[in-house]
C-alpha positions as CSV (number, residue, x, y, z in Angstrom):
1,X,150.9,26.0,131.0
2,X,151.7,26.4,127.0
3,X,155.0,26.6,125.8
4,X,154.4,30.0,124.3
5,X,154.2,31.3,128.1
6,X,157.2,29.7,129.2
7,X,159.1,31.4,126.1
8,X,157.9,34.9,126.8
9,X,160.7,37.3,126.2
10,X,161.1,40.5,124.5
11,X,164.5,40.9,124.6
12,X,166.9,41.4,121.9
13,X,168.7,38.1,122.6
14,X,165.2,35.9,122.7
15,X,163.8,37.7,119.7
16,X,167.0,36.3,117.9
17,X,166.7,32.9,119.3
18,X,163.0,32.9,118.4
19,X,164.0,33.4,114.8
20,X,166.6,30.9,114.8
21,X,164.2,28.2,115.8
22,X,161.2,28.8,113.4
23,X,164.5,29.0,110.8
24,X,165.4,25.6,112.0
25,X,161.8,24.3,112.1
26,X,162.0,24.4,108.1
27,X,164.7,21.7,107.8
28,X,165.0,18.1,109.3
29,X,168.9,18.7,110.4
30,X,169.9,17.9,113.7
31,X,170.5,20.9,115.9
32,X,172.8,21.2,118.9
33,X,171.5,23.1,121.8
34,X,174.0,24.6,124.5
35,X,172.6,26.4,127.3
36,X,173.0,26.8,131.1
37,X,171.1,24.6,133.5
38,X,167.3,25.4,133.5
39,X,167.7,28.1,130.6
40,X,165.1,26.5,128.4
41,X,166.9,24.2,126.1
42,X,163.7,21.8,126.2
43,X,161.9,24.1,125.9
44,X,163.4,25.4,122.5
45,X,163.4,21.9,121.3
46,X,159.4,21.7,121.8
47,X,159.1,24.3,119.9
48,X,161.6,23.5,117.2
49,X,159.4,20.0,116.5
50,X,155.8,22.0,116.6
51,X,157.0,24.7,114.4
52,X,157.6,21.7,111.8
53,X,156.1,19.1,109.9
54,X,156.4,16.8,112.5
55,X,154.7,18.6,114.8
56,X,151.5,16.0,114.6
57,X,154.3,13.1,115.4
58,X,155.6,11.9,118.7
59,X,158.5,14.5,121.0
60,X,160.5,12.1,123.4
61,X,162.8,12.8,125.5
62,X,165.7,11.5,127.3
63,X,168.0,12.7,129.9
64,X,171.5,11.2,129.3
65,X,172.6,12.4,132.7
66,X,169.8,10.4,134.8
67,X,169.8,7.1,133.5
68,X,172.4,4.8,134.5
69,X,175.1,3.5,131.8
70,X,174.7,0.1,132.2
71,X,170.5,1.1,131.1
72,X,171.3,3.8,128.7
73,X,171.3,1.4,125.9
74,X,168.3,0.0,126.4
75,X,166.3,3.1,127.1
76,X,167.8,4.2,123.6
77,X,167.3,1.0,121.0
78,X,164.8,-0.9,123.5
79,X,165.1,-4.6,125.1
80,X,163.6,-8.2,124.4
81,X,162.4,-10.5,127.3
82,X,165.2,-12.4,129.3
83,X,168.1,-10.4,128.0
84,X,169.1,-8.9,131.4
85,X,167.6,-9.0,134.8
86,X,164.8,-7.6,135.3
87,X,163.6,-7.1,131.5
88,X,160.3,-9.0,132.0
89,X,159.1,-8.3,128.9
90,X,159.7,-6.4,125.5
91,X,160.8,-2.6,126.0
92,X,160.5,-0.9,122.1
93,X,163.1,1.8,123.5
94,X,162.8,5.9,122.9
95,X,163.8,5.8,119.2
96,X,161.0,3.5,118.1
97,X,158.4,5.6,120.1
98,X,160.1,8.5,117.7
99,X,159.5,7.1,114.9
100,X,158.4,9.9,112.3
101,X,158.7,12.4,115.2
102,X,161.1,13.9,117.0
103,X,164.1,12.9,119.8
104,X,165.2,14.7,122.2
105,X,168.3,14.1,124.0
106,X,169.1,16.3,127.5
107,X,172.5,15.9,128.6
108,X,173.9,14.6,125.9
109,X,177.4,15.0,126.8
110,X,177.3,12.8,130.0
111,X,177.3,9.9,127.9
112,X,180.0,7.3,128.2
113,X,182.3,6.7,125.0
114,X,180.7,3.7,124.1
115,X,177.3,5.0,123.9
116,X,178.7,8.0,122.2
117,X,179.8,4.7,119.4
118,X,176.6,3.3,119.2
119,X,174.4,6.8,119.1
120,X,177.0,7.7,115.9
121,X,176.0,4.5,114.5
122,X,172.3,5.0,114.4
123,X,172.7,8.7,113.2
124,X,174.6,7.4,110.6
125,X,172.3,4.9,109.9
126,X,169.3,5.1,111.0
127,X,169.3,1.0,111.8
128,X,168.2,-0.3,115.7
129,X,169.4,-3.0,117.1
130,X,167.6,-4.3,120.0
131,X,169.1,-5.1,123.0
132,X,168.9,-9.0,123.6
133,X,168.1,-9.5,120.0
134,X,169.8,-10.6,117.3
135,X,171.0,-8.2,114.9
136,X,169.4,-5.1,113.2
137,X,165.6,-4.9,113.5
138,X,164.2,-2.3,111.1
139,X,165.2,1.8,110.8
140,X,163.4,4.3,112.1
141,X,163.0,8.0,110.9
142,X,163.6,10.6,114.0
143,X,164.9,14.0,113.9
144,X,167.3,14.6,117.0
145,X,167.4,17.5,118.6
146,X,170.5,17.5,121.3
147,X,171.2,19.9,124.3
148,X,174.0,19.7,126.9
149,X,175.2,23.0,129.3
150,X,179.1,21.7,128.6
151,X,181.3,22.9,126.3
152,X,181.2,20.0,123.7
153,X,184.4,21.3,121.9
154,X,186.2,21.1,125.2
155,X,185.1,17.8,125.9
156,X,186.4,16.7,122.3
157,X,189.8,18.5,122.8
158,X,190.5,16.5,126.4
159,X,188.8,13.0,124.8
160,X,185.7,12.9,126.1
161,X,183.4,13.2,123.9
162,X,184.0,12.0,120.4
163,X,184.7,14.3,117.1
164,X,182.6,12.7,114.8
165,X,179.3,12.6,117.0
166,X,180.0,16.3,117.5
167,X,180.2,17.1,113.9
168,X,176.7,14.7,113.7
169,X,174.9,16.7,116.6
170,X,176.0,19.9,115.5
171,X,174.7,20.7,112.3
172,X,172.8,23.7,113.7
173,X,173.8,25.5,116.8
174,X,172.0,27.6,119.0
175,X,172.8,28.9,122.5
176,X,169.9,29.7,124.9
177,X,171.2,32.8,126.6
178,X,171.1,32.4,130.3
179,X,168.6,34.6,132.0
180,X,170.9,37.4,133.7
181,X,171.6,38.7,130.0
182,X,167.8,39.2,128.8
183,X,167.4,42.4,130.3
184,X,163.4,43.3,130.9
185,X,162.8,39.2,130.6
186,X,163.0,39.0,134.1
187,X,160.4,41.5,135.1
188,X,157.9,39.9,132.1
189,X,158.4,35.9,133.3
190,X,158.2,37.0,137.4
191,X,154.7,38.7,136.8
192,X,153.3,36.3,134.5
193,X,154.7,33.3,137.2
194,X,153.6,35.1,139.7
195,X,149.8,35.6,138.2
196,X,150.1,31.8,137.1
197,X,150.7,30.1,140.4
198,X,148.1,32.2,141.9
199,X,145.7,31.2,139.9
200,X,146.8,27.6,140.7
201,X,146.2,27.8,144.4
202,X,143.4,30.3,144.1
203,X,144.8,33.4,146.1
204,X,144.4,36.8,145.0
205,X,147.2,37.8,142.9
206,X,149.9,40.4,144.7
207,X,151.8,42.3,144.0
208,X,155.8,42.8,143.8
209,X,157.1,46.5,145.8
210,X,159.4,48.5,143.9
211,X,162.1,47.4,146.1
212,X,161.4,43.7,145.8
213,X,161.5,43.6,142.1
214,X,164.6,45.5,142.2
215,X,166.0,42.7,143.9
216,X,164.8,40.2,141.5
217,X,165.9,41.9,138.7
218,X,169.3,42.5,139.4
219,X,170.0,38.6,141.1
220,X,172.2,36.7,138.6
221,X,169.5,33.7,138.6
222,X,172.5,30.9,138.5
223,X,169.0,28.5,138.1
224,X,167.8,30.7,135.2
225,X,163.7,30.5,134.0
226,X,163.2,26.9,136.0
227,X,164.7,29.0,139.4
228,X,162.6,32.0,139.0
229,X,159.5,30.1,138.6
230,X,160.0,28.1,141.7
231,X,160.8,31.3,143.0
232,X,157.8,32.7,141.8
233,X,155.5,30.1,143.2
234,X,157.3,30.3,146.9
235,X,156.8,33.8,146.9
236,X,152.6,33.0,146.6
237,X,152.1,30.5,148.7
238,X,154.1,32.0,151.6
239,X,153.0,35.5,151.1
240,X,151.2,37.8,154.0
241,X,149.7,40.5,152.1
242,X,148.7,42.3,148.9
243,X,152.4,42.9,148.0
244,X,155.4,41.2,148.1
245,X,158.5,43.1,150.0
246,X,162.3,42.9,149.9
247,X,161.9,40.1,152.8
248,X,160.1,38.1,151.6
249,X,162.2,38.0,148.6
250,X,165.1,36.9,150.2
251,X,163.6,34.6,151.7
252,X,161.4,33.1,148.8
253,X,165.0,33.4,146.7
254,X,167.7,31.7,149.3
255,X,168.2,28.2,148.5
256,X,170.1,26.8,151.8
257,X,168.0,26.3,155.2
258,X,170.8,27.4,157.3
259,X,171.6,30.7,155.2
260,X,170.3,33.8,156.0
261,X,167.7,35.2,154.3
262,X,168.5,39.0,153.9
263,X,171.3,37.3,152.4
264,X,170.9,36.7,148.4
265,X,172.8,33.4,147.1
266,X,175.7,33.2,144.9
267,X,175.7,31.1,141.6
268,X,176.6,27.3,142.3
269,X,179.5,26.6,143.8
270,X,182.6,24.9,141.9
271,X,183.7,21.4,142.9
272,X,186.3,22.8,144.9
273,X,183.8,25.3,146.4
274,X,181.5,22.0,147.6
275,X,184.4,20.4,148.6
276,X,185.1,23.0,150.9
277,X,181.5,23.2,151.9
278,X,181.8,20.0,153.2
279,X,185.0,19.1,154.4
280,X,185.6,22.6,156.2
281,X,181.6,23.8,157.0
282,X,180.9,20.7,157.9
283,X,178.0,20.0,155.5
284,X,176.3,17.1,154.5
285,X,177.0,15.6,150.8
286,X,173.5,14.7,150.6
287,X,172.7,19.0,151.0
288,X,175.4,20.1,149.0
289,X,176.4,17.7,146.3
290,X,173.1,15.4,145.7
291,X,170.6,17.9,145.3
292,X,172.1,19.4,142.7
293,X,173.1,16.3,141.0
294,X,169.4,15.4,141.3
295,X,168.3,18.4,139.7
296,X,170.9,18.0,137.0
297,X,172.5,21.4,138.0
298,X,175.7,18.7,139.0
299,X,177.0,16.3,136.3
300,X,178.3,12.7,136.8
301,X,181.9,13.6,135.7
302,X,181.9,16.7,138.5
303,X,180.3,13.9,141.1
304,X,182.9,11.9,140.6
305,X,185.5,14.3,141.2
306,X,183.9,14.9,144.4
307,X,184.2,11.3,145.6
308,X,187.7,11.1,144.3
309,X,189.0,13.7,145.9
310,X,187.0,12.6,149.0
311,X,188.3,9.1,149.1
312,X,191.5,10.2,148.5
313,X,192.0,12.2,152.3
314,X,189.8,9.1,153.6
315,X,192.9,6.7,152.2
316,X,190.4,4.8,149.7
317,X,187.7,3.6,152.0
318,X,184.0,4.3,151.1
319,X,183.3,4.3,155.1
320,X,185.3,6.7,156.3
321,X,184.1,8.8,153.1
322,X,180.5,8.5,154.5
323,X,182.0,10.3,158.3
324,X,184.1,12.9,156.2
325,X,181.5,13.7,153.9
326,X,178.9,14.5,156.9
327,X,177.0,11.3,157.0
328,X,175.7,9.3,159.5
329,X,177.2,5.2,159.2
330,X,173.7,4.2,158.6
331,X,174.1,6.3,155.1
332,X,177.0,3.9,153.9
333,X,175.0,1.8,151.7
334,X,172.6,4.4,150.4
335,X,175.6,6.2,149.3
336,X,177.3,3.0,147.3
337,X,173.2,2.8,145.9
338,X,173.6,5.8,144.8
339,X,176.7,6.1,143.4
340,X,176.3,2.3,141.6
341,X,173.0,3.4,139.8
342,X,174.6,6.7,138.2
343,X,177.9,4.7,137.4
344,X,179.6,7.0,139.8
345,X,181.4,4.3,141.9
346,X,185.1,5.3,141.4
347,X,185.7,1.4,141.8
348,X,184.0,0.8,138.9
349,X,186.4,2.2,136.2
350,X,186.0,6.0,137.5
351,X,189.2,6.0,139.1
352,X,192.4,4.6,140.2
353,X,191.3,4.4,144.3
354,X,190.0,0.9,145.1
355,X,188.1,0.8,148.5
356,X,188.9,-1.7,151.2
């Protein structure tokens, strides 16, 4: 699917945006993306770097939030042989791969402070210094396009993120409006989805009722354009007829197995909303807090405040957490996997709580 298709909008706000990013295509600053989860911020930055003169050069990408601190660095300047386990030979790292081209950095404000440090230094620079090696080894020339769905001023203000990276990352500013304020959008994206994924599974294309689109239409899409297209593609492949009803809708559009589906869902919980989801529904964590986090719609700082208020009624042990949080024992270590490889471990410096 082109990128043109996924950008479809005729909306006032898109027609804006649109003109903001061929503006910003023009220049080699860096450019700040904010956005809701699944609004299209990659999207944008695609199109920033092929409406440019780099467009013939390399688009990388990195998502901040999914790769583990204690790797971060390395998947940013790269690795040599030996210099930590399991680095089994030389890793050249995302901003080499750039080079002359363009990065793109999901996310961006889930990284720790002392990445933060060293991503200042390179914007300021330009220099890499390889993990494992031994001092700088050559500059590179990327553009760096960054997108995060937190407010980054907020973030400065309670000393999380730092002020001068800020200033660096946000030379240009756009906001991808989320999908509930693009009016007609809706209607355009679900038909063209709709046609696509038929096409991909070779069934005749149907077509939405009145009433069904009405629904669609007037849902507040919490997962914006990367929800409506999975919504879109459910709706094909477990349709009946020539036209899609009101049922089916509700069905295609309800998230949660055990919901029911004349029922349409609510945006994302808070944390205290999962919390409760949990601890007084009697939910699983791995239902209500993982899947999101794995589909970035939960970030590592709300995870942790999950587990910390968790492990704070289960008087600081990780294995009465797994019976509170609606786990079998069996899931104990999976959890501590889990929660170890996203730096998420409370133990490790995310908290004050120390397990037994």
């Amino acid at each position: 699917m082109s990128l043109d298709a996924e950008w479809l909008g005729a909306s006032a706000p898109m027609q804006a945006l649109d003109l903001a990013i061929t503006s910003a295509a023009k220049s080699q600053a860096k450019v700040l993306l904010m956005g809701e989860t699944g609004a299209g911020k990659e999207v944008a930055a695609r199109l920033i770097h092929l409406r440019s003169d780099r467009a013939a050069q390399p688009f990388v990408t990195l998502n901040c939030a999914g790769v583990p601190d204690t790797l971060l660095e390395s998947e940013f300047f790269g690795h040599v042989r030996g210099s930590f386990t399991d680095a089994y030979k030389d890793k050249p790292g995302i901003l080499r791969q750039a080079d002359t081209g363009t990065v793109f950095l999901d996310e961006v404000g889930e990284m720790s402070l002392r990445m933060q440090v060293l991503l200042l230094r390179f914007l300021e620079t330009g220099e890499i210094e390889t993990v494992g090696g031994t001092g700088v080894r050559g500059k590179v020339d990327v553009r760096v396009i960054a997108a995060t769905n937190r407010n980054l001023a907020e973030a400065v203000e309670a000393g999380q993120f730092r002020q001068d990276l800020y200033y660096r990352l946000n030379v240009l500013h756009m906001t991808i409006p989320p999908l509930r304020e693009r009016g007609t959008d809706v209607e355009l994206l679900l038909r063209h989805y709709v046609e696509f994924h038929a096409n991909e599974y070779q069934v005749a294309v149907p077509v939405l009722s009145p009433e069904a689109l009405d629904l669609l239409t007037h849902y507040t899409w919490p997962g914006n354009v990367r929800e409506l297209r999975n919504v879109a593609e459910r709706l094909v492949l477990r349709g009946s007829g020539p036209v899609i009803g009101p049922e089916q809708v509700s069905a295609a559009i309800s998230r949660d197995a055990g919901s029911d589906p004349g029922d349409l869902p609510s945006p994302r919980p808070s944390v205290a909303g999962m919390l409760e989801q949990i601890l007084d529904g009697k939910r699983s964590f791995w239902t209500v807090v993982y899947a999101p986090f794995m589909e970035h719609d939960l970030t590592r700082e709300e995870l942790r405040m999950i587990v910390r208020a968790g492990l704070e009624q289960a008087r600081g042990s990780y294995r009465r957490l797994v019976e509170l949080f609606n786990m079998p024992p069996i899931d104990h270590q999976r959890l501590m996997t889990v929660l170890r490889q996203h730096d998420c471990d409370v133990r490790r410096g995310g908290g004050s709580i120390v397990a037994p």
